[in-house]
Every structure is written in C-alpha cells, then in structure tokens.
C-alpha positions in Angstrom: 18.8 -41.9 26.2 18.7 -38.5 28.2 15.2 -38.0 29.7 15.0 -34.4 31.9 11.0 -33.0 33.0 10.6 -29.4 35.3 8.3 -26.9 35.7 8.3 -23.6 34.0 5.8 -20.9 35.7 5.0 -18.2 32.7 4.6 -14.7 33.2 0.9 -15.4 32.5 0.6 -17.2 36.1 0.1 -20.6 33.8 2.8 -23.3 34.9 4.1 -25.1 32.1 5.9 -28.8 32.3 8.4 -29.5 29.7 10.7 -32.3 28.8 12.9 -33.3 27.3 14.2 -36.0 25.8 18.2 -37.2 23.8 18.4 -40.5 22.0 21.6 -42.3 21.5 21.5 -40.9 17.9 21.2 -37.4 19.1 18.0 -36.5 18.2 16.1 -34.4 20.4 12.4 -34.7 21.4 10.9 -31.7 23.4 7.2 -32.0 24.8 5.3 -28.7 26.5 2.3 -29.7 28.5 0.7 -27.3 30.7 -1.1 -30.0 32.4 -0.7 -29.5 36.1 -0.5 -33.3 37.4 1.8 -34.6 34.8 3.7 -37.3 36.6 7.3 -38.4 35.1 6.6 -41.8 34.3 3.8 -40.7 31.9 5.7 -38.3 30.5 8.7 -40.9 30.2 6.3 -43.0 28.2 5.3 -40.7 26.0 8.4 -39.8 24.9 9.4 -43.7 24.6 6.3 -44.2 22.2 7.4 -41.1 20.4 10.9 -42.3 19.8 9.6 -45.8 18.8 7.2 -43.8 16.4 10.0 -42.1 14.7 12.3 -45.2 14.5 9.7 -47.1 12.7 9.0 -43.9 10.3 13.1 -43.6 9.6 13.4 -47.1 9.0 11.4 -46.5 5.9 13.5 -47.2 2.4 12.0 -44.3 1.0 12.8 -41.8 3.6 15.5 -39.4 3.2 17.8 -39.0 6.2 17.9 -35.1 7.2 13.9 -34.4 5.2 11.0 -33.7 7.0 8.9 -37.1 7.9 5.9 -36.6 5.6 3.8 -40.0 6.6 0.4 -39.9 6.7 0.7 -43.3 9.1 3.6 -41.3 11.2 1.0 -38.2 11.6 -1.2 -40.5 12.8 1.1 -42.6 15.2 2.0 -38.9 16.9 -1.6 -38.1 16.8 -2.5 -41.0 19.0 0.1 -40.9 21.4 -0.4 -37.6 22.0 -4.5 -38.2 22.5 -4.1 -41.2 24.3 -1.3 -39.2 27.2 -2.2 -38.4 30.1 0.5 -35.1 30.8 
C-alpha cells in the first residue's frame, strides 16, 4: 500500500491534516481531520482498520463489484473506527 499524511492550512486560518491512502488493488482511501496533534501512526492505523473494513465488506457473495457498499454491519464498522481514532 501507498500511505502519504500533510498539513493543509485553509484560508479560514483552520489547519487541516489529510491522508491518504492506495491499496495494492488501487483503491483509494482519503481521511480529512482538522485535528491539530494527529500523529502518523494513528492515522496509519486508521486507515489499516479502514481497509480491513472494506475487505471484509467486498468479500461478501452478495456484493456487487463497482456498487455502493450498502451494509448496515460495514456502516457500523466505519462508524467505530472513526469514533474510536484519535486524529
């Protein structure tokens, strides 16, 4: 995978972090925090969890390659990563 996190100061005076973030496969995960302290490991692991998230919704024999995910258990997967983060 292809992991990249920077700063992005907004016009708003309100600094911004994103990442992002390439599996092997291609597909692209992109996270905008505007917490200040995000460190790259965290960020790193969220974006691992993510990733694991969405193999394990994919994997699914009733999923469609190329349709939206619509899993109540993926929602909830996200949900708590994204709660649980500390970026």
């Amino acid at each position: 995978f292809f992991f990249i996190f920077f700063s992005i100061p907004t016009p708003t005076g309100l600094d911004l972090s994103r990442g992002r973030y390439l599996t092997s496969t291609q597909v692209k995960l992109i996270l905008v925090t505007h917490t200040f302290n995000a460190k790259e490991a965290s960020v790193r692991q969220v974006f691992e969890s993510l990733h694991s998230a969405y193999i394990d919704a994919i994997s699914n024999p009733f999923y469609m390659p190329g349709k939206k995910i619509e899993s109540k258990a993926f929602e909830k997967k996200v949900d708590a990563i994204v709660s649980s983060a500390a970026v």
